[in-house]
N, CA, C and O atoms as CSV, one atom per row, in Angstrom:
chain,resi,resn,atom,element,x,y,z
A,1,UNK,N,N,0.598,-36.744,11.684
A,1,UNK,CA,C,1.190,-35.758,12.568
A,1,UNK,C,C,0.946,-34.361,11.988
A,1,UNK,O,O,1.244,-34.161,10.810
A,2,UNK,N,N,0.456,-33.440,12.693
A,2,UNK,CA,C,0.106,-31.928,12.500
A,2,UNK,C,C,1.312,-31.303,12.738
A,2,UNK,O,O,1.974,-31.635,13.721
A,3,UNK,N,N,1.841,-30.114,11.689
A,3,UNK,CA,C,3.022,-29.224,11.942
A,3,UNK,C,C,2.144,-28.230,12.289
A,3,UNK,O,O,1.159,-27.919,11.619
A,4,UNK,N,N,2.707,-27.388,14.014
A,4,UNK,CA,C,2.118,-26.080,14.045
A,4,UNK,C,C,2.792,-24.989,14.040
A,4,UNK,O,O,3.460,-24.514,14.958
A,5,UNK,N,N,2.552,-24.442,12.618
A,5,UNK,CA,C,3.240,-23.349,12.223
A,5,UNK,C,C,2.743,-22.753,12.372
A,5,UNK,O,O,1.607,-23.009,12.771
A,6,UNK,N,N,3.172,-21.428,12.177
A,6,UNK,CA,C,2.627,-20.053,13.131
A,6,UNK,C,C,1.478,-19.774,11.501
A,6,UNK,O,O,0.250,-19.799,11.587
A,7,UNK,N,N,2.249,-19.524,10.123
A,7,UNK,CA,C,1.137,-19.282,9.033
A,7,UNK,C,C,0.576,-20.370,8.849
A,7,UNK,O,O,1.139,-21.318,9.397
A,8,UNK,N,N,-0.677,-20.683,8.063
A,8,UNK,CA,C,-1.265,-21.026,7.422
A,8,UNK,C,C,-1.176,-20.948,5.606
A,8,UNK,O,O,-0.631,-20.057,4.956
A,9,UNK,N,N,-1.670,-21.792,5.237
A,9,UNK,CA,C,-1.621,-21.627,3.612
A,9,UNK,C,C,-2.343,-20.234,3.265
A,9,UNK,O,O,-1.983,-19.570,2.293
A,10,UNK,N,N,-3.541,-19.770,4.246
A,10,UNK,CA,C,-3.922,-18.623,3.827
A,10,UNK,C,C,-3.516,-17.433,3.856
A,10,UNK,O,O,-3.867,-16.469,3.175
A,11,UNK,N,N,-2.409,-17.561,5.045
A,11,UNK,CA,C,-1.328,-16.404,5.504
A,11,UNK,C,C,-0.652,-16.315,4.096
A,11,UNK,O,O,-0.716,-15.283,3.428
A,12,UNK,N,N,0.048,-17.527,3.644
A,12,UNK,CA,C,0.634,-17.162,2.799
A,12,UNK,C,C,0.546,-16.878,1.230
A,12,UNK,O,O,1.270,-16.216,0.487
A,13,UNK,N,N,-0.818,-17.763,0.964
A,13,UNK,CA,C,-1.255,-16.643,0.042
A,13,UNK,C,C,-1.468,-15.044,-0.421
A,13,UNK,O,O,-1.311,-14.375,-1.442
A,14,UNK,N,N,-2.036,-14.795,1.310
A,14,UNK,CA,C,-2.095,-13.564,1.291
A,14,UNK,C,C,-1.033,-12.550,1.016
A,14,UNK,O,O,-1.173,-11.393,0.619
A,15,UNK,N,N,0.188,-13.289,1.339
A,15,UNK,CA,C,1.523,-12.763,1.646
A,15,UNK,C,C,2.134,-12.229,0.190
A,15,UNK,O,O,2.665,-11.173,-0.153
A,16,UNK,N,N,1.778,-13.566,-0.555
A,16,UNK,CA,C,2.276,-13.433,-1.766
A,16,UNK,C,C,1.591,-12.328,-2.904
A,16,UNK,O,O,2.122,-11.873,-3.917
A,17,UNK,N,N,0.516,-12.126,-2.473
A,17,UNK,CA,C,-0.792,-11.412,-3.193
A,17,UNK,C,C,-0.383,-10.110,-2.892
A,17,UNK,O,O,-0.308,-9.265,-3.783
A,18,UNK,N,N,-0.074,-9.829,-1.576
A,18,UNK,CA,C,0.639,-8.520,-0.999
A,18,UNK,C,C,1.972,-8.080,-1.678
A,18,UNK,O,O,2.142,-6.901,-1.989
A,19,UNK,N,N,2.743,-8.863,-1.864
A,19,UNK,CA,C,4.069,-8.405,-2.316
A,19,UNK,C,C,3.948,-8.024,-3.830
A,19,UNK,O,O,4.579,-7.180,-4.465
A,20,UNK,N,N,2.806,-9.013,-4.293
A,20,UNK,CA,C,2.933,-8.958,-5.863
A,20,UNK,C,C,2.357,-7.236,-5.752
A,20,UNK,O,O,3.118,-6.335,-6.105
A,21,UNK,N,N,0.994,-6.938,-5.243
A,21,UNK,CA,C,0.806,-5.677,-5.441
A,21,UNK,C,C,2.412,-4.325,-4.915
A,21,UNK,O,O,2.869,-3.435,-5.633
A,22,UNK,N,N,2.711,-4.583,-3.939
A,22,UNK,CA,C,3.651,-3.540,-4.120
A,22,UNK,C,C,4.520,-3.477,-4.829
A,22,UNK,O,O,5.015,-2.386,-5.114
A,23,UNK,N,N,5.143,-5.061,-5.520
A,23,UNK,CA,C,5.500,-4.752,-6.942
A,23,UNK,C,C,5.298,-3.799,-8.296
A,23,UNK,O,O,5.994,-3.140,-9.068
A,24,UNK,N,N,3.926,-4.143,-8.093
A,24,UNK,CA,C,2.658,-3.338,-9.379
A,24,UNK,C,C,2.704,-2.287,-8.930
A,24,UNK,O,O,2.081,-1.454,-9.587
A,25,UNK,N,N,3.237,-1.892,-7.970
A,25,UNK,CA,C,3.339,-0.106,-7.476
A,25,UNK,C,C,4.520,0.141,-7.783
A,25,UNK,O,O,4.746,1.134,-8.475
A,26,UNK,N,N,5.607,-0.720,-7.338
A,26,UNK,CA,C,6.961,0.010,-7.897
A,26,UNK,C,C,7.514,0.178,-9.009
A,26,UNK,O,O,8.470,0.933,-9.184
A,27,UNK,N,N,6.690,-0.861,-10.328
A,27,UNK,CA,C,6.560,-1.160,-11.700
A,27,UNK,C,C,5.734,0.240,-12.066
A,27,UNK,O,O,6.142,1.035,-12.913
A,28,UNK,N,N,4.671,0.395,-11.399
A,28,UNK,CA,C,3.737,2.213,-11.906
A,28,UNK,C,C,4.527,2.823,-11.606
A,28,UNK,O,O,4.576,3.636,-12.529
A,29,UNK,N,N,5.700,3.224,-10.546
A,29,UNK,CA,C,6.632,4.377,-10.269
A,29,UNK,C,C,7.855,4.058,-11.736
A,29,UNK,O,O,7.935,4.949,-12.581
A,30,UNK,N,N,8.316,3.375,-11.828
A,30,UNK,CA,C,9.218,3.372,-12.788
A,30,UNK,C,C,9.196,4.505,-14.011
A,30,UNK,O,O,8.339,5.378,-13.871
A,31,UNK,N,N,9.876,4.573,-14.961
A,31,UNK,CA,C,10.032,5.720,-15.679
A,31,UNK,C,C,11.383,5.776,-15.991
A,31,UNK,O,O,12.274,5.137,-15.430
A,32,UNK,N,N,11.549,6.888,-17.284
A,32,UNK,CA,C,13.189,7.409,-17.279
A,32,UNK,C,C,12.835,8.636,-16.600
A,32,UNK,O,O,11.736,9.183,-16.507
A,33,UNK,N,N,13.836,8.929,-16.195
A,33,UNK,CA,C,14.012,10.187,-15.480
A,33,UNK,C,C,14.572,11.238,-16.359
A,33,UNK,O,O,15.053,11.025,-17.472
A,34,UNK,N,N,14.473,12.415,-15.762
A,34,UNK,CA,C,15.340,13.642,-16.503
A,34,UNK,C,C,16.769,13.591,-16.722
A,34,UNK,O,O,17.527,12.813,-16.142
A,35,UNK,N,N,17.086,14.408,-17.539
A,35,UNK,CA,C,18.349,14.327,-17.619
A,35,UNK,C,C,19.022,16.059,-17.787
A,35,UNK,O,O,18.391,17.113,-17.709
A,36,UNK,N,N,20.627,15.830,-18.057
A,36,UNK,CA,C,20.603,17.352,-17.786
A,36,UNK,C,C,20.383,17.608,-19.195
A,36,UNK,O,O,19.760,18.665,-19.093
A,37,UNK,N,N,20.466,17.357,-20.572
A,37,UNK,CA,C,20.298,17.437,-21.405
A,37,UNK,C,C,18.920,17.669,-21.746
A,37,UNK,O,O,18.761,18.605,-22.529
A,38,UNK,N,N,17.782,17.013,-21.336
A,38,UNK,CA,C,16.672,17.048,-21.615
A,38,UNK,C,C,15.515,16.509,-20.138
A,38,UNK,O,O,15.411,15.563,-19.357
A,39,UNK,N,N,14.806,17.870,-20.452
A,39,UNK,CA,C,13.281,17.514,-19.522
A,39,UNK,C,C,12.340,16.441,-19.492
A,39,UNK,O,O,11.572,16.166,-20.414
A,40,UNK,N,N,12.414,15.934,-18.565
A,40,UNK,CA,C,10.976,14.844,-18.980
A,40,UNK,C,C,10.306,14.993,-18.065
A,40,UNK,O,O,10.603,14.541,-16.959
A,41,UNK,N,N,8.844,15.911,-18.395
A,41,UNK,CA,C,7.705,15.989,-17.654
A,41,UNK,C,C,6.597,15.179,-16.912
A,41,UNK,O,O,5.675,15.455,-16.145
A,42,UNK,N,N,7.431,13.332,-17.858
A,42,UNK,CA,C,6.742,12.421,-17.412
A,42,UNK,C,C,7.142,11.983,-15.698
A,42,UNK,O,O,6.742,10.944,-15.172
A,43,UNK,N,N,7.826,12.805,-15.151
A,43,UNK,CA,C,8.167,12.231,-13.752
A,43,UNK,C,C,7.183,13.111,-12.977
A,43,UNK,O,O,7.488,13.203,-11.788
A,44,UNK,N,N,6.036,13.809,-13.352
A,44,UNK,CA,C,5.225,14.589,-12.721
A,44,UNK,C,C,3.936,14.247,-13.150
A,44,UNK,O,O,2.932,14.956,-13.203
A,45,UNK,N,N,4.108,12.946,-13.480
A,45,UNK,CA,C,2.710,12.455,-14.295
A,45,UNK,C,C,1.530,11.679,-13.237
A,45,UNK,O,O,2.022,10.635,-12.808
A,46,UNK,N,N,0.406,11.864,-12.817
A,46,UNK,CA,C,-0.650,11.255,-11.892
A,46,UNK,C,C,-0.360,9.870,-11.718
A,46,UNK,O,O,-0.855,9.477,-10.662
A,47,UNK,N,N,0.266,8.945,-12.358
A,47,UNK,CA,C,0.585,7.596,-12.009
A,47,UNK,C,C,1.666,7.469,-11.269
A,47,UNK,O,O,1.687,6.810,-10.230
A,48,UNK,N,N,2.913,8.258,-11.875
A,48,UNK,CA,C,3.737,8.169,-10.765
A,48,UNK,C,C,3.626,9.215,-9.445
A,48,UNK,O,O,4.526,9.375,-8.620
A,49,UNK,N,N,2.837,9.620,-9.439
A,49,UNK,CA,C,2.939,10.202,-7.947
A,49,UNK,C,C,1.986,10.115,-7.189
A,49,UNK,O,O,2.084,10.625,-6.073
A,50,UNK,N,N,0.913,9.512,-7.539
A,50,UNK,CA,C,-0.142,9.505,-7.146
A,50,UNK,C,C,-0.950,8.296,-7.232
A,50,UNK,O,O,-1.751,8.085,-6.322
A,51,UNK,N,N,-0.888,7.780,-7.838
A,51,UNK,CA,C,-1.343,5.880,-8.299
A,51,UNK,C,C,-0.897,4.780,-7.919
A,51,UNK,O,O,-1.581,3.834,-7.530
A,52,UNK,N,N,0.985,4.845,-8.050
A,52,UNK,CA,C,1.654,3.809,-7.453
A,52,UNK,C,C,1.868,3.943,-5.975
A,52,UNK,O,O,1.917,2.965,-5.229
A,53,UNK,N,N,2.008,5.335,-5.525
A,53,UNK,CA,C,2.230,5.592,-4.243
A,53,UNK,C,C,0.720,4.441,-3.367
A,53,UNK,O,O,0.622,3.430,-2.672
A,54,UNK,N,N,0.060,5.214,-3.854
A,54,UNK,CA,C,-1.514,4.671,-3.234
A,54,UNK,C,C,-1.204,2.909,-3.455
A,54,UNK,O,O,-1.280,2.127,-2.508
A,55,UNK,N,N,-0.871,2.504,-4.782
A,55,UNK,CA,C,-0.569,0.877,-4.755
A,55,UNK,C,C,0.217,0.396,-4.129
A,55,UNK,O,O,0.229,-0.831,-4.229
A,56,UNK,N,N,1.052,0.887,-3.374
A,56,UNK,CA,C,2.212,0.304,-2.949
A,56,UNK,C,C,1.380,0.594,-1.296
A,56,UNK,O,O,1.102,-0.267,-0.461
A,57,UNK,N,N,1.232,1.485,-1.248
A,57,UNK,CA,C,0.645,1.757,0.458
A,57,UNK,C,C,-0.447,0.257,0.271
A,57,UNK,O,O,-0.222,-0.826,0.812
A,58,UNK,N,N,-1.730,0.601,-0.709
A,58,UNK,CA,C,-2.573,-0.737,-0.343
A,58,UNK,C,C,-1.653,-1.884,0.040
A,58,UNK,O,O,-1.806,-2.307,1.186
A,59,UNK,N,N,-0.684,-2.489,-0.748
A,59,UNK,CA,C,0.129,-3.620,-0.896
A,59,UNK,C,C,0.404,-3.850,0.494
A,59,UNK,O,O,-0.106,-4.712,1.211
A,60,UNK,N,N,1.652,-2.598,0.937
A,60,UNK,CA,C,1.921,-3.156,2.466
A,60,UNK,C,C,0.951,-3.306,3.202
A,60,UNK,O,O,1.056,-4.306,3.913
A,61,UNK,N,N,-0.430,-2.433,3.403
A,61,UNK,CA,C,-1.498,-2.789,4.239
A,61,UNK,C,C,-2.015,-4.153,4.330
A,61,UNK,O,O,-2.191,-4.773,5.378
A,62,UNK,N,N,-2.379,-4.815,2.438
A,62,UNK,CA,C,-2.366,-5.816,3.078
A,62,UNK,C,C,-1.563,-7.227,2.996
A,62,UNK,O,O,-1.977,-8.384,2.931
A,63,UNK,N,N,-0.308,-6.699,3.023
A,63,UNK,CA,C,0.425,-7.383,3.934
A,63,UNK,C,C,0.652,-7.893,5.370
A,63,UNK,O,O,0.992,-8.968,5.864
A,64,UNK,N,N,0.251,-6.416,5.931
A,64,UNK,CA,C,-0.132,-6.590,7.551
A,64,UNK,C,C,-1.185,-7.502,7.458
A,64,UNK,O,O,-1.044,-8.534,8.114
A,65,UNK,N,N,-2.052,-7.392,6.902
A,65,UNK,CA,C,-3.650,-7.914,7.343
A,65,UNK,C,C,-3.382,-9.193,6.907
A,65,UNK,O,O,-4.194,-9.911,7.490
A,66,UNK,N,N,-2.556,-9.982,6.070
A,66,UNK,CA,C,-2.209,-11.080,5.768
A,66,UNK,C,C,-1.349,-11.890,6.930
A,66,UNK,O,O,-1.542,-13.091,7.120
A,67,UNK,N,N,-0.253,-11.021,7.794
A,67,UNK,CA,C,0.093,-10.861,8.671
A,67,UNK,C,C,-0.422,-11.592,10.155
A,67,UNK,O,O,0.120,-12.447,10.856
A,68,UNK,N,N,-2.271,-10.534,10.351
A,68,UNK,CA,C,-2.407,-10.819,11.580
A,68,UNK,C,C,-3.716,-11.801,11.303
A,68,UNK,O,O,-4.289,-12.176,12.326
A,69,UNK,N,N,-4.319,-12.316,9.882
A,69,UNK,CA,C,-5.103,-13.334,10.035
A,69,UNK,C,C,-4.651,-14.516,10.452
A,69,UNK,O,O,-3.535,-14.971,10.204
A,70,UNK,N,N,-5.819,-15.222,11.325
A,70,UNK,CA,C,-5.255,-16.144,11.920
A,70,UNK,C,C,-6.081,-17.244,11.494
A,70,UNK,O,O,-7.296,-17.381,11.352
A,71,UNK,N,N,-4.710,-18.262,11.271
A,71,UNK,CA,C,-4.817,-19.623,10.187
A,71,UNK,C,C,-5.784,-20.815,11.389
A,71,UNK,O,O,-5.573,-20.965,12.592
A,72,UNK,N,N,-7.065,-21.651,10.331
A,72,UNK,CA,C,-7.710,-22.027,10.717
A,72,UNK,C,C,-7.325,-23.181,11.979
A,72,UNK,O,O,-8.042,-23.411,12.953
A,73,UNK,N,N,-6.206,-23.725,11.721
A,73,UNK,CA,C,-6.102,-24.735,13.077
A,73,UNK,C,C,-5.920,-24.252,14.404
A,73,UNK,O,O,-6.195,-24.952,15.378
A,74,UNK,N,N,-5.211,-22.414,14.549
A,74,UNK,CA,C,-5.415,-22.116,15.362
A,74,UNK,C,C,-6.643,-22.128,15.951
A,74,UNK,O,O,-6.948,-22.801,16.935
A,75,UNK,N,N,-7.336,-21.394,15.356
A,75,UNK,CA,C,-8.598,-21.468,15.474
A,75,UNK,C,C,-9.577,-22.525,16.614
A,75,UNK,O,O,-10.087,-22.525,17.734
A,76,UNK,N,N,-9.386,-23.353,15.406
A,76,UNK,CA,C,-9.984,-24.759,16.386
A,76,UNK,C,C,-8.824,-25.107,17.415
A,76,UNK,O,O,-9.379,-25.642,18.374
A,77,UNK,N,N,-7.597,-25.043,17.610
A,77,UNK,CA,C,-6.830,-25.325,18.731
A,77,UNK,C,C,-7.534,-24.600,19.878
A,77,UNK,O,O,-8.146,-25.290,20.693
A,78,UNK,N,N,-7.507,-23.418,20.000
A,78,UNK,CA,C,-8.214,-22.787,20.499
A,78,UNK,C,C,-9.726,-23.070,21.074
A,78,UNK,O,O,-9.943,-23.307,22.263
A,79,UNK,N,N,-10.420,-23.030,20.382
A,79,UNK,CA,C,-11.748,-23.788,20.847
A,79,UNK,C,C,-11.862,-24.779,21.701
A,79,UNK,O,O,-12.829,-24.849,22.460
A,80,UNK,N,N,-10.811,-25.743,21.687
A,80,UNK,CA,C,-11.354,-26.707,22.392
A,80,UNK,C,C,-10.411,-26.809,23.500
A,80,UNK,O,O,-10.596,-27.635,24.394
């Protein structure tokens, strides 16, 4: 008996591959922050504002695209 689920194993690979990267983006944003006592210039540093942002955007993108691939039994359901 065939279960027809809407993902596929490849959906959800993808899914998982996606989340891990916007992880790895919110892990590059991390940091201590300033305080009132003391400056830290590292919150103006090219990784966090500029590196993770970009990793985290790829991530959700492809999330979508993990999203709208469509798993092979559709496929052949379809076909015939």
């Amino acid at each position: 008996m065939k279960n027809n689920f809407a993902f596929g194993k490849l959906n959800y690979i993808l899914l998982i591959v996606g989340f891990l990267i916007v992880v790895v983006g919110f892990i590059l944003m991390s940091g201590n922050g300033t305080t009132e006592e003391a400056f830290n210039p590292d919150i103006f540093s090219t990784r966090r504002i500029v590196v993770a942002p970009l990793v985290c955007l790829f991530g959700f993108i492809f999330v979508v695209v993990a999203i709208l691939v469509k798993p092979k039994h559709n496929k052949i359901k379809n076909e015939e």
